[in-house]
N, CA, C and O of each residue as an XYZ file, in Angstrom:
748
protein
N      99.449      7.737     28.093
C      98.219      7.132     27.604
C      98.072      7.278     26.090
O      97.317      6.581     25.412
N      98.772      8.140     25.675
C      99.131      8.112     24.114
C      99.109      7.119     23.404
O      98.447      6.896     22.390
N      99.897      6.458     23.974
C     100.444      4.461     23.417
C      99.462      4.264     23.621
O      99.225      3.393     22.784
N      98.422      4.439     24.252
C      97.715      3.546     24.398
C      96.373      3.621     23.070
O      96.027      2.623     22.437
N      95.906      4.715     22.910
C      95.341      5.251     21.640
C      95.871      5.066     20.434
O      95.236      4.822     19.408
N      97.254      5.200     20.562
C      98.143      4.463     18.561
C      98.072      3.410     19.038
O      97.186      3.099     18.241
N      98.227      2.183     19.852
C      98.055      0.949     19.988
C      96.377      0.379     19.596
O      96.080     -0.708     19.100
N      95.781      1.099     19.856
C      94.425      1.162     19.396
C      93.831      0.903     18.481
O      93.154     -0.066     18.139
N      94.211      2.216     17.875
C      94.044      2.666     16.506
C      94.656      2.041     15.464
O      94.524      2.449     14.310
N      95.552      0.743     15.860
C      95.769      0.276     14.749
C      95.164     -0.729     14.143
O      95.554     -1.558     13.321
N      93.598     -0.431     14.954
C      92.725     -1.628     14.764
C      91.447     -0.752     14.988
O      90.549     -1.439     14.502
N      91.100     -0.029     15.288
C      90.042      1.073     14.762
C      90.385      2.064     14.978
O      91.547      2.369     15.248
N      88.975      3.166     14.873
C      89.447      4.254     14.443
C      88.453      4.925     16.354
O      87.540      4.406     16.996
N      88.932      5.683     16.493
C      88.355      6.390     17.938
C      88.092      7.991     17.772
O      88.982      8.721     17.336
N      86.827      8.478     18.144
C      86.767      9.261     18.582
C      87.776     10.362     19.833
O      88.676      9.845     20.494
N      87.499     11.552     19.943
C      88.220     11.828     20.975
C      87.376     11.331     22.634
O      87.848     11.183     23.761
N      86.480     11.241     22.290
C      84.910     11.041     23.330
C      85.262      9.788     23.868
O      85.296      9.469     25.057
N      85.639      8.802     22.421
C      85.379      7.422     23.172
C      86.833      7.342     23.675
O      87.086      7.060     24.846
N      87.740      7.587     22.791
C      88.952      7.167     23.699
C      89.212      7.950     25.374
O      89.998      7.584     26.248
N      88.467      8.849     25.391
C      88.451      9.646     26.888
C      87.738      8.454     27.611
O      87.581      8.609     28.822
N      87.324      7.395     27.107
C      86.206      6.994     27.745
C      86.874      5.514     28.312
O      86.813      4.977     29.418
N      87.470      5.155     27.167
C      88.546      3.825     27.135
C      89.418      3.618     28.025
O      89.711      2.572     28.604
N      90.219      5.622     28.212
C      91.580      5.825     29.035
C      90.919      5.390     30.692
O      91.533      4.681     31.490
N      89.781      5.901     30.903
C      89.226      5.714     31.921
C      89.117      4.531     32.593
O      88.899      4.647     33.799
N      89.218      3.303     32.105
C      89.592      1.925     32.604
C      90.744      1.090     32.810
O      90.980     -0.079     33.116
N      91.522      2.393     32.457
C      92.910      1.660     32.072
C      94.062      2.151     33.647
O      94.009      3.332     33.988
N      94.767      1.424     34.260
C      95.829      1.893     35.109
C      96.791      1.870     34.736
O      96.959      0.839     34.085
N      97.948      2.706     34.781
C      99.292      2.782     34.738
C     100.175      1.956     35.644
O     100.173      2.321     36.820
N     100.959      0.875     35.324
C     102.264      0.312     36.757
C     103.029      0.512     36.064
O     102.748      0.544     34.866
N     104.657      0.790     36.615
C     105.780      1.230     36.589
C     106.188     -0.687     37.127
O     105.539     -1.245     38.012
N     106.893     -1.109     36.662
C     107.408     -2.385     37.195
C     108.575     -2.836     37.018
O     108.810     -3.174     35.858
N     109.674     -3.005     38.007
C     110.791     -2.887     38.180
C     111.339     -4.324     37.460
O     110.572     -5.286     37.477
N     112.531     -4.444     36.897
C     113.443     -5.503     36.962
C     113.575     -6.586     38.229
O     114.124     -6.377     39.311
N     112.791     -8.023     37.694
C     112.702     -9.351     38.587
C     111.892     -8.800     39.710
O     112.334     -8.699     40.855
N     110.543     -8.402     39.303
C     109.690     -7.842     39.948
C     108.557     -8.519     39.225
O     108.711     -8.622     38.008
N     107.263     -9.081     39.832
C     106.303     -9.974     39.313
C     104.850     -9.151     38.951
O     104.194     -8.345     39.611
N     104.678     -9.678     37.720
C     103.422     -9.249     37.953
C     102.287     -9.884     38.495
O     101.297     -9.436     39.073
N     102.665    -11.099     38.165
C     101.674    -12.198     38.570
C     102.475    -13.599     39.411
O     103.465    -14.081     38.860
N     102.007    -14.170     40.689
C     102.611    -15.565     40.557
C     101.972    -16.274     41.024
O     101.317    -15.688     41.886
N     101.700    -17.439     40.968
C     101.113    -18.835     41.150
C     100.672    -18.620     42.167
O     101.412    -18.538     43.147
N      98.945    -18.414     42.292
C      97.795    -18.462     43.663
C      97.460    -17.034     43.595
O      96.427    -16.664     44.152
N      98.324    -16.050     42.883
C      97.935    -14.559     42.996
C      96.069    -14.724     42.161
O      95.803    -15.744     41.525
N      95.342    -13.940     42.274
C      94.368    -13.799     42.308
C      94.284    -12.923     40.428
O      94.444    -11.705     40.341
N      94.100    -13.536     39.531
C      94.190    -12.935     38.050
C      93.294    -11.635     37.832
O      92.398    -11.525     36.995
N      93.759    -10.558     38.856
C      92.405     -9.335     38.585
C      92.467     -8.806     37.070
O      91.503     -8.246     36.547
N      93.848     -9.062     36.324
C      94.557     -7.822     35.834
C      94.631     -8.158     34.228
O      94.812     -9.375     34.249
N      94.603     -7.874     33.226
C      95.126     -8.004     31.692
C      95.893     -6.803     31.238
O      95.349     -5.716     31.043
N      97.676     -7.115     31.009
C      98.260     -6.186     31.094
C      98.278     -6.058     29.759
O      97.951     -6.901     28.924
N      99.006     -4.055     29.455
C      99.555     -4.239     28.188
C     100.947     -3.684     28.411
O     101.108     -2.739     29.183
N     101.922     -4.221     27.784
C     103.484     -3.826     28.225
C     103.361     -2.545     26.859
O     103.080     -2.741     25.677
N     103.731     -1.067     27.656
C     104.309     -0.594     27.214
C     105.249      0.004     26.912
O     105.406      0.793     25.980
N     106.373     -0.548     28.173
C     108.195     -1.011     27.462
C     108.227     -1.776     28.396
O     107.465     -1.796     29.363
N     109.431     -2.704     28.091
C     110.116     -3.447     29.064
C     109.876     -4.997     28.301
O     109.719     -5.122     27.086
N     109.886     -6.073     29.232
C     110.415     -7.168     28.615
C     109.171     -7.932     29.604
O     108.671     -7.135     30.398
N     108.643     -9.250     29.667
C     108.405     -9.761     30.689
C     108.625    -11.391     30.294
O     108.947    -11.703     29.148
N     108.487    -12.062     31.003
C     108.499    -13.698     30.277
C     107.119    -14.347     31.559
O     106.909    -14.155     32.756
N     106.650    -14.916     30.788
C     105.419    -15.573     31.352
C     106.120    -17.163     31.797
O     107.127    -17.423     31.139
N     105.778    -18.055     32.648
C     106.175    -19.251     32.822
C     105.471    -19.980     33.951
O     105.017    -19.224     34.809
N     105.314    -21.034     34.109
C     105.143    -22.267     34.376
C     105.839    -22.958     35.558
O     106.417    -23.957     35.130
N     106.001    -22.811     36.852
C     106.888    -23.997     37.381
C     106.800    -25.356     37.739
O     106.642    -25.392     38.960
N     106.822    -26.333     37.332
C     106.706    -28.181     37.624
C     106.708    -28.094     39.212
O     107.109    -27.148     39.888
N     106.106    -29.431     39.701
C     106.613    -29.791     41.287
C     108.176    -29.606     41.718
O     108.611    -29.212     42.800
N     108.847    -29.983     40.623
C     109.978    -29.958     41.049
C     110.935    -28.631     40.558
O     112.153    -28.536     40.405
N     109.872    -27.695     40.388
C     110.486    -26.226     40.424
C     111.022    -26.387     38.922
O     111.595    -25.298     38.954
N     111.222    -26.718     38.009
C     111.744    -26.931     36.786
C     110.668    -25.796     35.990
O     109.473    -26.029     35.806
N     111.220    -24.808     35.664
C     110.361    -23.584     34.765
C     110.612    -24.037     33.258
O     111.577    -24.453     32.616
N     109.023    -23.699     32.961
C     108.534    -23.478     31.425
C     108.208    -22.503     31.024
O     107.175    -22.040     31.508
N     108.905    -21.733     29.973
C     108.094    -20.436     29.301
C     107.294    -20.994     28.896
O     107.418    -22.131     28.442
N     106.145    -20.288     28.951
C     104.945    -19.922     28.106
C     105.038    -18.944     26.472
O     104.752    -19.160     25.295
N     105.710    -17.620     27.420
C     105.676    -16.767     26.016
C     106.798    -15.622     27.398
O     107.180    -15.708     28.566
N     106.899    -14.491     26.011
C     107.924    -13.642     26.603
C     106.645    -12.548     25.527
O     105.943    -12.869     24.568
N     106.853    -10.913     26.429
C     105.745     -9.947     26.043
C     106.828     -8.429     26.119
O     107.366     -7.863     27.070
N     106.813     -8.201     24.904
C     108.027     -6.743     24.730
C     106.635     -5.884     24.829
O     105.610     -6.306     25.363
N     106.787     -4.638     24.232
C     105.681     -3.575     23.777
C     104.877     -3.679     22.608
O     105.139     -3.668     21.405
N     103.418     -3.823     23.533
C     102.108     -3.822     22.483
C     102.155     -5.142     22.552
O     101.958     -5.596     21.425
N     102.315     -5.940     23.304
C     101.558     -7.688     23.733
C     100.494     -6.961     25.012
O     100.605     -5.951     25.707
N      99.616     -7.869     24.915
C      99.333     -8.334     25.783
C      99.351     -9.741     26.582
O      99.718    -10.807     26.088
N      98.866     -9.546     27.969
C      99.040    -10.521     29.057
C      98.706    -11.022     29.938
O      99.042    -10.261     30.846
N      98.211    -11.887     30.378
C      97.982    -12.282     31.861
C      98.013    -13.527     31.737
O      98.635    -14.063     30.819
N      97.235    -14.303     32.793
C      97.096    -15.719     32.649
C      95.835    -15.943     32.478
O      95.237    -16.122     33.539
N      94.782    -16.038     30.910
C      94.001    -15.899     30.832
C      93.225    -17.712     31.185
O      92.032    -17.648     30.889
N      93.430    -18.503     31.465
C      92.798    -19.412     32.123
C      92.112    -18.652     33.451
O      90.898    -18.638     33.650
N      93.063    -18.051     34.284
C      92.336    -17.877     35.574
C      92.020    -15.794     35.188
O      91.509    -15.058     36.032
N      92.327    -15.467     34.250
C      91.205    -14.062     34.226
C      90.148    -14.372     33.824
O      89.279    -14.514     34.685
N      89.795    -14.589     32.485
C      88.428    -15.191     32.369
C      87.759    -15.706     33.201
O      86.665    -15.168     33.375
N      88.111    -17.030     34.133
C      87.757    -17.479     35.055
C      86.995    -17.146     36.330
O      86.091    -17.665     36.985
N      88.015    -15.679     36.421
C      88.316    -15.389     37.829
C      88.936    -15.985     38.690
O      88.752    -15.542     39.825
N      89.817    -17.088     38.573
C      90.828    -17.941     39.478
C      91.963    -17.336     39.795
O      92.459    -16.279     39.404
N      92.389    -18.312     40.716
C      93.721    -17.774     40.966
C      94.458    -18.600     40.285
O      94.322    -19.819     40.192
N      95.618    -17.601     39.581
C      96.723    -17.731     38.579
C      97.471    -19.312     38.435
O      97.765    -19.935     39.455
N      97.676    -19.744     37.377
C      99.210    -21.001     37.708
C     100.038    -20.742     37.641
O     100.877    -21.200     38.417
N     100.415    -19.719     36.547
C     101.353    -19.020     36.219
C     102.374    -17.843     36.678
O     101.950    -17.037     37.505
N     103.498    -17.724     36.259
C     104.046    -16.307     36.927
C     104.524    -15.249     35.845
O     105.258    -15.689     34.959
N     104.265    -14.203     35.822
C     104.999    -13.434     35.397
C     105.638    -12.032     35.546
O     105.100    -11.038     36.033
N     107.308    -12.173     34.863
C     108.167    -11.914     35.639
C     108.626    -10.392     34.490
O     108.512    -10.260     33.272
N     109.121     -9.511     35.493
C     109.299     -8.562     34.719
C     111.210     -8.740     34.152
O     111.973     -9.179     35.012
N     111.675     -8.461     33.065
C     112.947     -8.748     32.678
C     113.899     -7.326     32.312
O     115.078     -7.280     31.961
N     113.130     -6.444     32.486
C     113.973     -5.270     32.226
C     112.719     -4.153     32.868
O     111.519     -4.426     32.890
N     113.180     -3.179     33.244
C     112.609     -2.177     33.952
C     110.948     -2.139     33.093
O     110.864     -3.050     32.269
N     109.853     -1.363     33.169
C     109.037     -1.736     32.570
C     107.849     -0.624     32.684
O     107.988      0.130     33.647
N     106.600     -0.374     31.792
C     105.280      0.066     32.115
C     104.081     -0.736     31.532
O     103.872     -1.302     30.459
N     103.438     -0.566     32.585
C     102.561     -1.757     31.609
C     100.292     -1.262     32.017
O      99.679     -1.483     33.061
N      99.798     -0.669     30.823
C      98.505     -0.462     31.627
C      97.466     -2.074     31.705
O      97.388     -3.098     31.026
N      96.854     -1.565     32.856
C      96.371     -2.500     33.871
C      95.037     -2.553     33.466
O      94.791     -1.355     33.601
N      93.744     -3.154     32.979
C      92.282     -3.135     32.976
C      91.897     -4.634     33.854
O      92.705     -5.563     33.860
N      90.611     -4.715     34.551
C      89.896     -5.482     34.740
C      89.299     -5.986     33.934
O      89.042     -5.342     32.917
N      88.685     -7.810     34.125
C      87.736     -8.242     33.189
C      86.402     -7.131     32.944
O      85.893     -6.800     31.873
N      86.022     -6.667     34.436
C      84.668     -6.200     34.560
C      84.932     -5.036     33.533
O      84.110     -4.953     32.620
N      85.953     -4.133     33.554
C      86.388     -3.291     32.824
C      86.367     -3.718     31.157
O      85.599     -3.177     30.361
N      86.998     -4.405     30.913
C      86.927     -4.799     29.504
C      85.386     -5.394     28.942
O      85.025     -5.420     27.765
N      84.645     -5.831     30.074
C      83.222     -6.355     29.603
C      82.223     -5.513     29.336
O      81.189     -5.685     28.691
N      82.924     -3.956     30.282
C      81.662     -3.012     30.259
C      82.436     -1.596     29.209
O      81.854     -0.586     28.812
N      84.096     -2.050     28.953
C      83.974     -1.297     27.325
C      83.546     -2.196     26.203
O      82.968     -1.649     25.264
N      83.816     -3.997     26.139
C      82.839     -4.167     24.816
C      81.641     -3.597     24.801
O      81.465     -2.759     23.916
N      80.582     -3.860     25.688
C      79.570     -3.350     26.024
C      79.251     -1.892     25.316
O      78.424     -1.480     24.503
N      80.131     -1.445     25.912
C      79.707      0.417     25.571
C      79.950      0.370     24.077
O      79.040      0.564     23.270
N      81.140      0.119     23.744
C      81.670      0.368     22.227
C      81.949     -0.666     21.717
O      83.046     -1.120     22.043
N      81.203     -1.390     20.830
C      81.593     -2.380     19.783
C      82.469     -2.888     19.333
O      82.699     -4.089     19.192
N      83.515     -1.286     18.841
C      84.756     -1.338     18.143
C      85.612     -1.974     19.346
O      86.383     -2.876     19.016
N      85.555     -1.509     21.088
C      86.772     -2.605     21.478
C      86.535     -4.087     21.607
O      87.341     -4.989     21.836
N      84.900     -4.132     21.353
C      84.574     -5.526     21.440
C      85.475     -6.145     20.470
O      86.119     -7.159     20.738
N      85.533     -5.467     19.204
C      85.622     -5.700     17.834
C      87.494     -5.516     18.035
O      88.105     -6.562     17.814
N      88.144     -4.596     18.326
C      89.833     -4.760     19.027
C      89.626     -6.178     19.607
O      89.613     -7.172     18.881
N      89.429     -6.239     21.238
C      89.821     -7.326     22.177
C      89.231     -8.644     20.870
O      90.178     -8.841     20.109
N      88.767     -8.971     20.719
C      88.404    -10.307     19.375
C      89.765    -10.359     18.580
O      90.442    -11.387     18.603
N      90.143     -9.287     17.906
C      91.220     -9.224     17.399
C      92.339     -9.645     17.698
O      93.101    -10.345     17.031
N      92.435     -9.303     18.518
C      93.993     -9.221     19.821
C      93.331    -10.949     20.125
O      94.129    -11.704     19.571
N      92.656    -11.440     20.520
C      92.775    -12.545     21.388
C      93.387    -13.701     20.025
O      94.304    -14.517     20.127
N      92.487    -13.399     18.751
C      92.403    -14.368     17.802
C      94.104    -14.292     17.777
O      94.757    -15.137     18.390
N      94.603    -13.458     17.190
C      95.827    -13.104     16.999
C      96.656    -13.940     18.053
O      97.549    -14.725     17.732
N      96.206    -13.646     19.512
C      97.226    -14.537     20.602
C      96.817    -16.357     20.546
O      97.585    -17.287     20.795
N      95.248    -16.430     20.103
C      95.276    -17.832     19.348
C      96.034    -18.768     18.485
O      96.597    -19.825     18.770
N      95.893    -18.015     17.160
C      96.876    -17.883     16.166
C      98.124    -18.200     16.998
O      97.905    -19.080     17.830
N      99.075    -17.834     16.997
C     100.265    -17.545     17.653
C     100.482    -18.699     18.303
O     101.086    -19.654     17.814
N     100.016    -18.660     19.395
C     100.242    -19.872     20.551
C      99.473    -21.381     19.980
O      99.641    -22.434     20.595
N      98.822    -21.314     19.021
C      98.716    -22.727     18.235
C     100.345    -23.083     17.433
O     101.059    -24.060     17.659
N     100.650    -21.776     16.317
C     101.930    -21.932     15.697
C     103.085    -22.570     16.887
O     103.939    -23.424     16.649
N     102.820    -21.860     18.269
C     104.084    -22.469     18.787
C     104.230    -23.738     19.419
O     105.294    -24.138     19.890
N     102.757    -24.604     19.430
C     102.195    -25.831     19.723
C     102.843    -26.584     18.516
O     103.741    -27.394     18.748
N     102.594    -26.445     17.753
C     102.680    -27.194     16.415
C     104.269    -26.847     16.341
O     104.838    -27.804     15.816
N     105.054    -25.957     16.635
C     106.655    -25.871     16.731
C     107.238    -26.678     17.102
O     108.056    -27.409     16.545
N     106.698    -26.610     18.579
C     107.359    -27.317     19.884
C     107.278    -29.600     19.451
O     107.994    -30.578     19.668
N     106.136    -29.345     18.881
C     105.534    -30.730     18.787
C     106.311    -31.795     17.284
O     106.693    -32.953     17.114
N     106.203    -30.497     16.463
C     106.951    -30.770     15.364
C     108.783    -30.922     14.463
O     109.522    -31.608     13.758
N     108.571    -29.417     15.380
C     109.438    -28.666     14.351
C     111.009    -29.374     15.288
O     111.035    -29.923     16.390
N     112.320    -29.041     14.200
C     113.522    -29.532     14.974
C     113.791    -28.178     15.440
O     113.201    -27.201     14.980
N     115.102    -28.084     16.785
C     115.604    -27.192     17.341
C     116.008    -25.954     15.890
O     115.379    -24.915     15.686
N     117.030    -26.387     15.180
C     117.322    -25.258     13.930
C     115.745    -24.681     13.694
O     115.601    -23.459     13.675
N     114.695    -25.457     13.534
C     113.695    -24.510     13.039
C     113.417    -23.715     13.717
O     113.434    -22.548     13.325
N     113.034    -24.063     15.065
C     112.103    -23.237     16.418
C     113.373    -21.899     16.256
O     113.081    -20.774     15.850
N     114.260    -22.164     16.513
C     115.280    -21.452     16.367
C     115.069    -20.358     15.281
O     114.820    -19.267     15.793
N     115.097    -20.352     14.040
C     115.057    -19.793     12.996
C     113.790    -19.071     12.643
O     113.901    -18.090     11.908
N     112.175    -19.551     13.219
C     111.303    -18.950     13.879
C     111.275    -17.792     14.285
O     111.024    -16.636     13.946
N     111.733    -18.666     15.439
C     111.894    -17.136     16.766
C     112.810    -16.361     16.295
O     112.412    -15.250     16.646
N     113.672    -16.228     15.792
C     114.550    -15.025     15.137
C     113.908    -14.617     14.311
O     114.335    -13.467     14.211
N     112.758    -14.784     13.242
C     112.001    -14.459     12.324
C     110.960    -13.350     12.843
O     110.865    -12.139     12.642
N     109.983    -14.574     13.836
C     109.079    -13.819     14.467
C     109.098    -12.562     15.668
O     108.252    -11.788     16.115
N     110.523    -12.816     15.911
C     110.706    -11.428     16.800
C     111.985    -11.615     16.859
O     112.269    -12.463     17.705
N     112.933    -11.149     16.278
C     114.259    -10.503     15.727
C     114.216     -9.668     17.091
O     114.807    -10.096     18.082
N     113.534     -8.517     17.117
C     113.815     -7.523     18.609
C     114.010     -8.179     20.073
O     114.879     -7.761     20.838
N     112.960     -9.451     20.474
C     113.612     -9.656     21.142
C     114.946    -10.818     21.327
O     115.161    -11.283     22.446
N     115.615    -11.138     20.397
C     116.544    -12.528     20.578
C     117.810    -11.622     20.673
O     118.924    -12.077     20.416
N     117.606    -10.311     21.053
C     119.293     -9.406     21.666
C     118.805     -8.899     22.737
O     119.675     -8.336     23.401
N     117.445     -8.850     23.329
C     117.384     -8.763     24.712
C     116.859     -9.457     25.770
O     116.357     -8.912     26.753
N     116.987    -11.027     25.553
C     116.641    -11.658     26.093
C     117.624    -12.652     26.547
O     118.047    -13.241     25.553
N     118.278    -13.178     27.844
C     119.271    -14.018     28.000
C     119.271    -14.870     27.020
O     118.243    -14.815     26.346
N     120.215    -15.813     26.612
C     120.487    -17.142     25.650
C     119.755    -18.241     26.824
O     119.298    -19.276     26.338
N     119.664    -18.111     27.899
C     119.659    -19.267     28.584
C     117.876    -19.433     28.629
O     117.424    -20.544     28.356
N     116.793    -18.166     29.020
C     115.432    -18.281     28.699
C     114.949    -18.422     27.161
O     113.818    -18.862     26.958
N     115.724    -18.085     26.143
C     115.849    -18.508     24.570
C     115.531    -20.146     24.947
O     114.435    -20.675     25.136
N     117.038    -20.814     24.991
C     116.817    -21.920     25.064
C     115.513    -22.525     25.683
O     114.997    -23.440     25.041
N     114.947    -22.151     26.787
C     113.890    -22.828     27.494
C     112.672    -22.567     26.846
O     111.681    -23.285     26.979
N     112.722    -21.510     26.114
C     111.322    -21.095     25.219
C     111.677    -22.049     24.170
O     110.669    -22.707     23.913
N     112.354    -22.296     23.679
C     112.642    -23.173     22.423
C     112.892    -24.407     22.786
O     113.318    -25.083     21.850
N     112.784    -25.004     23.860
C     112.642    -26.701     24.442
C     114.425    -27.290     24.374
O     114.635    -28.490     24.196
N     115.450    -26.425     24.516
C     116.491    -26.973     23.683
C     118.126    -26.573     25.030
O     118.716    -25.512     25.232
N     118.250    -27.403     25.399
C     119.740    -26.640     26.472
C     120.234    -25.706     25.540
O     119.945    -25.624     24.346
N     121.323    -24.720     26.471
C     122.284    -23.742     25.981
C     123.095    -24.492     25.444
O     122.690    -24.268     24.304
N     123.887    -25.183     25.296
C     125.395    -25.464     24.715
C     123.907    -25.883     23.149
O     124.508    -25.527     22.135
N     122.969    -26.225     22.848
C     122.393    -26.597     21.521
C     122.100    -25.127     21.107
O     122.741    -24.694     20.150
N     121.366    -24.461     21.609
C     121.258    -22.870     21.286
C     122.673    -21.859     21.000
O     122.720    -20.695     20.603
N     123.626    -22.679     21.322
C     125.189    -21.954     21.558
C     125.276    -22.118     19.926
O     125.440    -21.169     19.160
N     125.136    -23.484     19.532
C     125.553    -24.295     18.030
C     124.428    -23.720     17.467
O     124.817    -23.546     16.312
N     123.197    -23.274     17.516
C     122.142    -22.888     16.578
C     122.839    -21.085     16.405
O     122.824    -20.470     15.338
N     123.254    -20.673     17.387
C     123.115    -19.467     17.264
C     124.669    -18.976     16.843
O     124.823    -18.134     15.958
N     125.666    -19.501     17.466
C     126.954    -19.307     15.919
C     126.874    -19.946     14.630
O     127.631    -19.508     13.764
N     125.983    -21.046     14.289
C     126.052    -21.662     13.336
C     124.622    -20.999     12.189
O     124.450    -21.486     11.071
């Protein structure tokens, strides 16, 4: 629960009181390799935070054809916030990619620490704008940008994960087959 207080703190400052108070909403899962956290109709109780491991979020078409969404190393957060906010059940799946820990809060949980303490009101705002931010840039990527860029991006924006992540979910996060990711990535 350590991580979970320097993950914190790098966006305010905590008491020992309040963070006793914070830890208290939070669950621990252990989550194995190609083990789910979430999948399509599951019920969105949960907003994770990975604190190791890998996960990739995605999408499947009628015809089973998967879309990343996003991929979440340590200190993302996650879920499928259409149906947490909501309270729906999920569209999405997500999949664990390397062994993993990840703590667990409820909406009701997160509504009744903004509530109590400001400052996580004042964190979770942070964190969401930030996953705003972000997932607009990769709208405007996908829509715009050529394969070399998205490419050159994502090696920018997270260098850590483009050596632990297959070449073949690379490619699908980046809209682009393997044999084009083969030529972006020796070239």
């Amino acid at each position: 629960m350590d991580r979970l207080r320097k993950h914190l703190e790098e966006i305010i400052e905590l008491t020992d009181t309040e963070y006793e108070r914070i830890k208290s909403f939070f669950t621990l899962r252990r989550v194995k390799k190609n083990q789910y956290l979430l999948q399509e109709g599951d019920h969105a109780k949960y907003e994770f935070l990975v604190l190791s491991g890998i996960f990739r979020m995605f999408f499947l078409n009628e015809e089973g054809k998967e879309y990343i969404i996003q991929f979440a190393g340590p200190n993302w957060w996650m879920t499928d916030y259409q149906a947490y906010f909501n309270q729906k059940n999920t569209t999405l799946h997500i999949l664990c990619m390397a062994d993993a820990e990840v703590l667990c809060t409820t909406l009701e949980g997160r509504e009744t620490l903004s509530a109590e303490l400001h400052k996580m009101e004042h964190f979770f705002r942070v964190k969401l704008t930030n996953g705003y931010v972000a997932q607009q840039r990769r709208i405007i990527s996908l829509l715009s940008g050529t394969p070399q860029q998205r490419y050159e991006e994502f090696g920018q924006l997270y260098p850590h994960l483009m050596q632990k992540i297959p070449k073949k979910y690379i490619a699908e996060y980046l809209g682009v087959s393997r044999e084009t990711l083969s030529r972006l990535y020796s070239g």
